[in-house]
C-alpha positions as CSV (number, residue, x, y, z in Angstrom):
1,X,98.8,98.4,104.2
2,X,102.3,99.6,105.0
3,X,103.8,96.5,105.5
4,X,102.5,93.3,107.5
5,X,102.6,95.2,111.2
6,X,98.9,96.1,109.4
7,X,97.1,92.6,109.7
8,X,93.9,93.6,108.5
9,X,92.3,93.6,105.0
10,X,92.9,97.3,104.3
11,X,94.2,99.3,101.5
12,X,97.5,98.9,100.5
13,X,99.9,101.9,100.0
14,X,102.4,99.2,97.2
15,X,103.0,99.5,93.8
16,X,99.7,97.9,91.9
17,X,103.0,95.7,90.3
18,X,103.6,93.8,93.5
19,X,99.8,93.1,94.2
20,X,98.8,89.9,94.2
21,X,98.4,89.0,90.8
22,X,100.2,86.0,88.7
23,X,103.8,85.4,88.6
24,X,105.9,85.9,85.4
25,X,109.1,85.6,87.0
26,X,111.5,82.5,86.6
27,X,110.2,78.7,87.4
28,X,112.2,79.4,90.9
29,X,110.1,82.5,91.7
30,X,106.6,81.0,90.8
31,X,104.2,79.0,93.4
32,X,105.2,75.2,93.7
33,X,103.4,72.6,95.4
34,X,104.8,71.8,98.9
35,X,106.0,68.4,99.5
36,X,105.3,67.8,102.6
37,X,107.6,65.3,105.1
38,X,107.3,62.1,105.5
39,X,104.2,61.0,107.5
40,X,104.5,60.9,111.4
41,X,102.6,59.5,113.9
42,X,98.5,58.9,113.3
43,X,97.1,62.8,114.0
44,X,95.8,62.9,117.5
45,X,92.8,64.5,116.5
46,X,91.6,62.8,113.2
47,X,89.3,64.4,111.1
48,X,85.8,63.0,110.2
49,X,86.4,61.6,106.2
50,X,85.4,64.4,103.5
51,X,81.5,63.3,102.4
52,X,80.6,63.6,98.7
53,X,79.4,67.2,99.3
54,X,83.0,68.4,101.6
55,X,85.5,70.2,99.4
56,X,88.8,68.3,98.7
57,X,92.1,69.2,100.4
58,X,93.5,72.1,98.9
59,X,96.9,71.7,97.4
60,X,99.9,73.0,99.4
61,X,101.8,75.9,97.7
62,X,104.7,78.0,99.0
63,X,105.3,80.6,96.7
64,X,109.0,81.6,96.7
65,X,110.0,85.4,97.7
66,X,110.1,88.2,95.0
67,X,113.6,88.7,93.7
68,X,114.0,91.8,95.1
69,X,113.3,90.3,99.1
70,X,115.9,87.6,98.3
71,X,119.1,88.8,99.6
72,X,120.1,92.3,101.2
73,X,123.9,93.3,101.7
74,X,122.5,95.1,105.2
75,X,120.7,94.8,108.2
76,X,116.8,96.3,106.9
77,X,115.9,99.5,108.4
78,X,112.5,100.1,109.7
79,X,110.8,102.9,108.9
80,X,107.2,105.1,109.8
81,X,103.3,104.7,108.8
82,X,101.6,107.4,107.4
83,X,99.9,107.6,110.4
84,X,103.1,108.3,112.5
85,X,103.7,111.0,110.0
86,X,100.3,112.4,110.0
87,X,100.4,112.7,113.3
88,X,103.6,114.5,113.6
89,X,102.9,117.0,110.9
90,X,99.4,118.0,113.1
91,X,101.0,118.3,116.1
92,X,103.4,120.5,114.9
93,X,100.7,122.5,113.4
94,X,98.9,122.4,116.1
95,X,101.6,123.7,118.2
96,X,102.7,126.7,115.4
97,X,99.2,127.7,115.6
98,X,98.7,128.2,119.3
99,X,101.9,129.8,119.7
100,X,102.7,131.7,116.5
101,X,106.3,130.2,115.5
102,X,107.7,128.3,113.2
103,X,108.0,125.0,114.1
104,X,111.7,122.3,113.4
105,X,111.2,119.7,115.1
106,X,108.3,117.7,116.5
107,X,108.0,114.6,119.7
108,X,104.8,112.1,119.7
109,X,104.0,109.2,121.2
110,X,103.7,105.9,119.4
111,X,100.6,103.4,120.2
112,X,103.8,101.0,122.4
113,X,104.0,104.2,124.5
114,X,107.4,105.1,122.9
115,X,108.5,108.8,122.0
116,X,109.9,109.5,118.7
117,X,110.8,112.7,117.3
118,X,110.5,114.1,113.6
119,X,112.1,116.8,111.8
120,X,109.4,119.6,110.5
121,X,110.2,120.1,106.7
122,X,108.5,123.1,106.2
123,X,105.7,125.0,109.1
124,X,103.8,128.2,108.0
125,X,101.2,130.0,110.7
126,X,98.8,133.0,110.9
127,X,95.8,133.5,113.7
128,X,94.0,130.8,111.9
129,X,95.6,128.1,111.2
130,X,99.0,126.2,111.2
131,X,100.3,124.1,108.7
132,X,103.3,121.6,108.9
133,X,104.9,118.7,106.9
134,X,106.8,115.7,107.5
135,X,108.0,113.7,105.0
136,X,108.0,110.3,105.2
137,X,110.6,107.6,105.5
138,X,109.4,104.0,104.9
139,X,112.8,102.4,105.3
140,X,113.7,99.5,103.7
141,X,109.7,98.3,103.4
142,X,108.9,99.1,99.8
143,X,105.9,101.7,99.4
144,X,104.5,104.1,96.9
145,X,104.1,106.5,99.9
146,X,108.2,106.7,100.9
147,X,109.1,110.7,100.6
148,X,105.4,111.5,100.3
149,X,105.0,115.3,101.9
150,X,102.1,114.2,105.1
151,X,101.0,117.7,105.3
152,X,98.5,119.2,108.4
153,X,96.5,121.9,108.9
154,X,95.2,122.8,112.1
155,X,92.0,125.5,112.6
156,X,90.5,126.5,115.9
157,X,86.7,125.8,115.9
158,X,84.3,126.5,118.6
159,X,83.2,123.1,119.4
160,X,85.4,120.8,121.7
161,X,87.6,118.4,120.9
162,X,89.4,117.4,117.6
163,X,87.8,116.8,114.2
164,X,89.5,115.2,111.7
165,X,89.4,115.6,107.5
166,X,91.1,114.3,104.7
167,X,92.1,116.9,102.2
168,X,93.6,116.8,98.9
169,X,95.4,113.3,98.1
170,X,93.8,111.4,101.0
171,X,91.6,108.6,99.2
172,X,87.6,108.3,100.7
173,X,86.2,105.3,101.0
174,X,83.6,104.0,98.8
175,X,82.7,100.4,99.5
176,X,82.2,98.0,102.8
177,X,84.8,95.9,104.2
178,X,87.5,98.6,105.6
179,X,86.8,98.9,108.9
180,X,85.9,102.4,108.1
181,X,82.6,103.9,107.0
182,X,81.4,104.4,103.3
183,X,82.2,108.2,102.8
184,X,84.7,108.6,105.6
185,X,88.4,109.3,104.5
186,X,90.9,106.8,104.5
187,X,92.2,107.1,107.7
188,X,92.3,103.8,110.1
189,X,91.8,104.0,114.0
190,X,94.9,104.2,114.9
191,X,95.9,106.9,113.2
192,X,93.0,108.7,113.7
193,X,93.8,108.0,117.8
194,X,97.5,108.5,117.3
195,X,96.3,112.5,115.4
196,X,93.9,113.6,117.7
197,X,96.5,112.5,121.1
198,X,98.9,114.3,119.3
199,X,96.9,117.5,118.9
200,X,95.7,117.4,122.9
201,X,99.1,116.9,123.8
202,X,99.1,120.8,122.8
203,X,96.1,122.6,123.7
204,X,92.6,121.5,124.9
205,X,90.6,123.9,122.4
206,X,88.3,122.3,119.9
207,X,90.4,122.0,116.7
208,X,89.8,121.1,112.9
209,X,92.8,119.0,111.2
210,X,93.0,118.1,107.9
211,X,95.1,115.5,106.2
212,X,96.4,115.5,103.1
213,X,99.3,114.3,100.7
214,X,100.2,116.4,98.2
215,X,99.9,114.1,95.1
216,X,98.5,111.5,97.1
217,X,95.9,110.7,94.0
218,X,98.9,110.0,91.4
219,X,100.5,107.3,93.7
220,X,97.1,105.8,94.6
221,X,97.0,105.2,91.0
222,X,99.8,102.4,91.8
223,X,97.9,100.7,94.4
224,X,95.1,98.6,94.4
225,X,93.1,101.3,96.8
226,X,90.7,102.0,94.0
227,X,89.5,98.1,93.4
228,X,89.3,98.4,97.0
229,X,86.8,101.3,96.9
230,X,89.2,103.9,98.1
231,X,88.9,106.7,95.7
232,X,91.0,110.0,95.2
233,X,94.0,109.2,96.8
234,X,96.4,107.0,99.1
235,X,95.2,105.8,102.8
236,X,96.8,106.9,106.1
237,X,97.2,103.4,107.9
238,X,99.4,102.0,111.0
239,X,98.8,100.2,113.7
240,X,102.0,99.9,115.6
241,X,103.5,103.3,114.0
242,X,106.0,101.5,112.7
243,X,106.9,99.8,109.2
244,X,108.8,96.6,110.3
245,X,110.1,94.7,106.8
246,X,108.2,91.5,107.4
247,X,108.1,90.2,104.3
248,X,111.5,89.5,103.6
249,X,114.4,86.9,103.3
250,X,115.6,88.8,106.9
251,X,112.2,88.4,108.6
252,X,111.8,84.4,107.5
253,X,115.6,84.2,108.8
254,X,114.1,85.4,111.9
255,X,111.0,83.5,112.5
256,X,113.0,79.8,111.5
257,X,115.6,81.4,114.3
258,X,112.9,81.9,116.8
259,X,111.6,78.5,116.5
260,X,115.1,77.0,117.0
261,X,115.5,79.2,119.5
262,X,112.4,77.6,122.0
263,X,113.4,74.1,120.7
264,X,116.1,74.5,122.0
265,X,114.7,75.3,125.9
266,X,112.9,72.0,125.7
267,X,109.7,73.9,124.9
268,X,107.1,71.7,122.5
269,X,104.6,73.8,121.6
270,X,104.8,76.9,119.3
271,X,102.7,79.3,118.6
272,X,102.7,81.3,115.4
273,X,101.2,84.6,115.5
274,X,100.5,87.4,112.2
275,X,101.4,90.4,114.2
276,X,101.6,92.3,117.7
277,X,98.3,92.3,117.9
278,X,97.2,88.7,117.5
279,X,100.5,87.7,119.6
280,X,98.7,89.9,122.7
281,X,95.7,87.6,121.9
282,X,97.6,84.3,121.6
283,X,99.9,84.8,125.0
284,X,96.2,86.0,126.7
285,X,95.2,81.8,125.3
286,X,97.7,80.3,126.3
287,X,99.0,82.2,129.4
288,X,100.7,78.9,130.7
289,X,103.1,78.9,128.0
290,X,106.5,81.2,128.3
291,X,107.3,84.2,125.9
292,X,109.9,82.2,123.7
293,X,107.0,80.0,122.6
294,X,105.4,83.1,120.7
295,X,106.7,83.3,116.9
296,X,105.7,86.5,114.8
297,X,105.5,84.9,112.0
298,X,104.4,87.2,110.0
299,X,104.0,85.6,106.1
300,X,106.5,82.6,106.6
301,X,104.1,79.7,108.1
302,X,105.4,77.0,105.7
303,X,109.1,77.9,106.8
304,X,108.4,77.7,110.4
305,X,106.4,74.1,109.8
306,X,109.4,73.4,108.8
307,X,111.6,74.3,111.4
308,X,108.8,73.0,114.0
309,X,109.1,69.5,112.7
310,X,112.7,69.1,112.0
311,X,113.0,70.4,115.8
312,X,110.7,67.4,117.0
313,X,108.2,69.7,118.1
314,X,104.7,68.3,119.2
315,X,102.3,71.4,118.7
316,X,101.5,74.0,116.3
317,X,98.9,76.7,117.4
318,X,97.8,79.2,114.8
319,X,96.6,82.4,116.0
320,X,95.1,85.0,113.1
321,X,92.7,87.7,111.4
322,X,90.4,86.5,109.0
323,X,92.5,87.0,105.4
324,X,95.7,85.6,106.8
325,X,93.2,82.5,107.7
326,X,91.8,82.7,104.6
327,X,95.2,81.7,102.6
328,X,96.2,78.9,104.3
329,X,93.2,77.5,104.4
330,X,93.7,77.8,100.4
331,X,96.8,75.8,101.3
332,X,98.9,78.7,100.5
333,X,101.8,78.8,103.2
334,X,103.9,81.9,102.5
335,X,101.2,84.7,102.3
336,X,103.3,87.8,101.0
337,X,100.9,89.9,99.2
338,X,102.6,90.0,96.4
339,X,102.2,86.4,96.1
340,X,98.8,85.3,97.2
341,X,95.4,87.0,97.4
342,X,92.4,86.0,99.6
343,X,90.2,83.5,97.9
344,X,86.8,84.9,98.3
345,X,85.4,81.7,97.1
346,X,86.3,79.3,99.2
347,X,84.8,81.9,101.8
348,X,82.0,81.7,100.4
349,X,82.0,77.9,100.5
350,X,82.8,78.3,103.9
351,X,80.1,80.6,104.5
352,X,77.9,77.2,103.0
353,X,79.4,74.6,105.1
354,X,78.8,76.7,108.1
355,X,75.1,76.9,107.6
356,X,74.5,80.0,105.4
357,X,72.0,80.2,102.5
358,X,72.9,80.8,98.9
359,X,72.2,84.3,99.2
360,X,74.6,84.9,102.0
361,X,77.5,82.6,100.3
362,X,77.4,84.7,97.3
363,X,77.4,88.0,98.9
364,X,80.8,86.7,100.6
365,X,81.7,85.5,97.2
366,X,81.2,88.8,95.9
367,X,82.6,90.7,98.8
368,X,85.2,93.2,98.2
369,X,88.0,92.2,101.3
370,X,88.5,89.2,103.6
371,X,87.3,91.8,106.2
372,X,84.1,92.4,104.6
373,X,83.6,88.6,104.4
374,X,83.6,89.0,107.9
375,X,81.5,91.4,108.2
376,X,79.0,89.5,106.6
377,X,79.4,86.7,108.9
378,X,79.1,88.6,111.7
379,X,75.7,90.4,110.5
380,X,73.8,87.1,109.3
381,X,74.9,85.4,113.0
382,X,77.5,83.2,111.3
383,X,80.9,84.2,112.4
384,X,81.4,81.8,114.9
385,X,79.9,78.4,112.7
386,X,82.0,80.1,109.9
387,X,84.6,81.0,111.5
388,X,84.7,77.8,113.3
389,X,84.6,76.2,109.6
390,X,87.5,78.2,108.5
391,X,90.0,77.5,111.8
392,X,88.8,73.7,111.2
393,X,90.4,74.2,107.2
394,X,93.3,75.9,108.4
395,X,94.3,73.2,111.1
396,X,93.8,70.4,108.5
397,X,96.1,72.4,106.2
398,X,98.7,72.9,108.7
399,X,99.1,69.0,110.0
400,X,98.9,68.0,106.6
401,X,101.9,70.6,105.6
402,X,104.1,69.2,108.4
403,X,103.6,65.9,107.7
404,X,101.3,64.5,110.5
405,X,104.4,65.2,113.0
406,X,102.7,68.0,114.9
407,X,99.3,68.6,116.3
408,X,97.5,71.6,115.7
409,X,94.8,74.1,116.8
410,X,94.0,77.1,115.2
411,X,91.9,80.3,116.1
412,X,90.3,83.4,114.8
413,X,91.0,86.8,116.4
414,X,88.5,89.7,115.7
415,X,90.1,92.8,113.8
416,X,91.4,94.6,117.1
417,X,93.4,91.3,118.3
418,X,91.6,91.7,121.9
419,X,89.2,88.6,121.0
420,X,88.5,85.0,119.7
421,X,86.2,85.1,117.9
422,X,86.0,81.1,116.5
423,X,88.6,78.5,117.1
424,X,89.1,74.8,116.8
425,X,89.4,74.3,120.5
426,X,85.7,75.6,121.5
427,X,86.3,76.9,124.8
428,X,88.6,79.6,123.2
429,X,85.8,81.1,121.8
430,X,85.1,84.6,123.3
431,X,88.5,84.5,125.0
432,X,89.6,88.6,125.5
C-alpha cells in the first residue's frame, strides 16, 4: 500500500527492507514489552476466566519507530497514489486523443470531491491513440514507486464505456485475498473508479486504457508484491488519492494531540479509528458523540492508550479492518508495517474458537493476507462468530494495555468501511 490512508491487506508499493520482518537495529529500536499503568478500577465488563483450552493473553509490545521516522527538521509533505497518477496520465490521454494536441497540464477529481491538477511530462497522439505520463510524487511517505513514469494509453473501441488493462510493469494478481480477482491486474477499486471518471470526464465513446509503469517489474522486485501473489510488476492502489505520512513521529505527535485536544472539552469517550474510511463507519456508530471524539489513529494505538488514560478518560472504542484487528489482538500496539506483520495463526485459532473445523482453521492459517482470512470467514458463514472472537481479543488487549482505567468496545468494519461486520457490542453488528 502507499502509506496507511490504504487500510486493507493489499500489496505494498515499500522497499522489501522495511517489510515486516525482524529488527536488527539498536535495543531502543527493537519491540519491548509494554508495561502497562497501574491497575484502575475493576473492568466494568469482566471477562469470563480463560479455560484450559482458551489461549493465554498475548504479551503487550510496542515496537519503537524506524530511525528514519524519528525526527524530521520539516513539516512532512503529502504526496499522490498511483492511482491519482494513473488517472491523470489517462485523462490526459484521453483528452490528446479526441482532440489531436499535445497535452501540459491535466485537472481530476479526487474520491473527497476535490480538484487537483498535474503537470503532463510528456503526451504523444495519432487517430488512434493518445499517450500521456505523469510522474509521480510520493512526498515525504517513503515508496519504491516515488518518480515512477504512470504512463496511459487511450484507444477508441466500438463498445461503450471504458475498459481498463495493465500493460508493461503493472503486476497481475496471482492468488486470493486482494480484493481483486486472480488474473486481473493490480489495480484496486478506487483507482480503477477514479480512471474510468477521469476518462468520461472527456468523451462518452467506448475507450480502451492501459496502465503501465515503465520499469514497474524492477521495483516490484523491492516489495513484497510477489509473496503476495502479485507478479510482473508494482500495484496501482489509493483509496483517498492521497499519500498522508501516517506512520511517523509527526502523525503519533498528532493523534496524542487529538486526544488531549477532546479531554480537554470534557469529552470521555474516544474513539480511535485506522483511516477515513473506518472513521465514516465509527461516527455512523456512535452518531451521539461530537467530531473531536474521533482520533485517526492510524498505527499509534499504544500512544493514544496512553494519552487516554493519563487524561482520565473513561472509554476506548476501537473501530477497524480485519489486519489492523489482527495485530493488536497479537498484543502488538504500534502496527507500522515495518514493524509487525499479521499473525495468521492466531487467526486461525480464532477461526477455532469461533466454531470452525480444522480444515477451515488451517486454510486461514495458510492464507496469504489478513484479507483473505476474511474471506474465508465470510465463505464458511463464520465472519461474524469470528469476527466477533477477534473484536472480543482485541478489547481484552486494549483494557489490559491501559491498565484497567478505561472501558472498551471494539468492532470490525468490512473492507469498504460502510459496515460492521462483528463487534463486541452485538447490536453494532450490521450497522451501515
Amino acid at each position: 500500500m502507499n502509506g496507511p490512508a490504504n487500510e486493507q491487506s493489499q500489496p505494498v508499493n515499500r522497499p522489501a527492507s522495511e517489510q515486516s520482518q525482524p529488527v536488527h537495529g539498536p535495543a531502543s529500536e527493537q519491540s519491548q514489552p509494554v508495561r502497562a499503568p497501574a491497575a484502575g478500577p475493576p473492568d466494568p465488563h469482566p471477562q469470563a476466566p480463560l479455560s484450559p483450552q482458551e489461549p493465554q493473553e498475548p504479551e503487550l509490545r510496542e515496537p519503537d519507530l524506524p530511525r528514519t521516522a524519528k525526527v524530521r527538521p520539516r513539516a512532512l509533505r503529502t504526496g499522490w497514489t498511483t492511482g491519482t497518477c494513473a488517472s491523470a496520465a489517462a485523462k490526459a490521454a484521453a483528452t490528446a486523443l479526441r482532440d489531436q494536441a499535445p497535452q501540459h497540464r491535466v485537472e481530476i477529481g479526487l474520491p473527497s470531491g476535490r480538484r487537483v491538477a498535474f503537470p503532463v511530462e510528456s503526451c504523444a497522439y495519432s487517430p488512434q491513440q493518445g499517450t500521456a505520463v505523469v510522474v509521480k510524487d510520493a512526498g515525504d511517505d517513503p515508496d519504491v514507486t516515488h518518480g515512477a513514469h504512470l504512463t496511459a494509453t487511450v484507444r477508441w473501441r466500438a463498445e461503450p464505456g471504458v475498459a481498463l488493462e495493465g500493460g508493461e510493469g503493472v503486476g497481475v494478481v496471482t492468488k486470493p485475498g486482494l480484493g481483486i480477482e486472480v488474473g486481473e491486474p493490480a489495480i484496486t477499486a478506487t483507482p480503477r473508479a477514479m480512471i474510468t471518471g477521469a476518462v468520461a470526464e472527456v468523451t462518452a465513446r467506448g475507450t480502451l486504457v492501459t496502465i503501465s509503469v515503465p520499469g514497474g517489474e524492477r521495483m516490484a522486485r523491492k516489495t513484497t508484491n510477489a509473496r503476495l501473489g502479485v507478479l510482473g510488476g508494482i500495484s496501482i492502489l489509493g483509496t483517498t488519492g492521497i499519500v498522508r505520512p501516517f506512520s511517523t513521529a509527526s502523525w503519533r505527535a498528532s493523534v496524542e494531540q487529538a486526544v488531549s485536544v477532546m479531554a480537554a472539552q470534557g469529552e470521555r469517550t474516544v474513539v480511535l479509528c485506522t483511516g477515513g474510511r473506518t472513521e465514516k463507519a465509527a461516527m455512523a456508530l456512535r452518531p451521539d458523540l461530537p467530531e473531536v471524539c474521533f482520533v485517526e489513529v492510524g498505527d499509534f494505538t499504544g500512544a493514544a492508550l496512553r494519552r487516554a488514560t493519563a487524561a482520565g478518560l473513561d472509554k476506548v472504542i476501537f473501530v477497524g479492518m480485519a489486519g489492523k484487528l489482527a495485530k493488536l489482538a497479537a498484543g502488538v500496539l504500534m502496527t507500522h508495517y515495518t514493524r509487525s506483520k499479521v499473525d495468521l495463526g492466531l487467526l486461525g485459532d480464532v477461526t477455532t474458537a469461533a466454531g470452525g473445523s480444522p480444515g477451515v482453521a488451517g486454510e486461514v492459517t495458510a492464507a496469504n493476507t489478513g484479507r483473505h482470512a476474511y474471506e474465508i470467514w465470510d465463505r464458511e458463514g463464520l465472519l461474524r462468530p469470528a469476527g466477533d472472537e477477534l473484536c472480543r481479543r482485541v478489547r481484552s488487549v486494549l483494557i489490559r494495555a491501559a491498565g484497567g482505567r478505561l472501558d472498551a468496545d471494539v468492532a470490525l468494519v468490512d473492507f469498504s468501511g460502510q459496515t460492521v461486520v462483528a463487534a463486541t457490542r452485538p447490536e453494532w453488528a450490521g450497522t451501515p
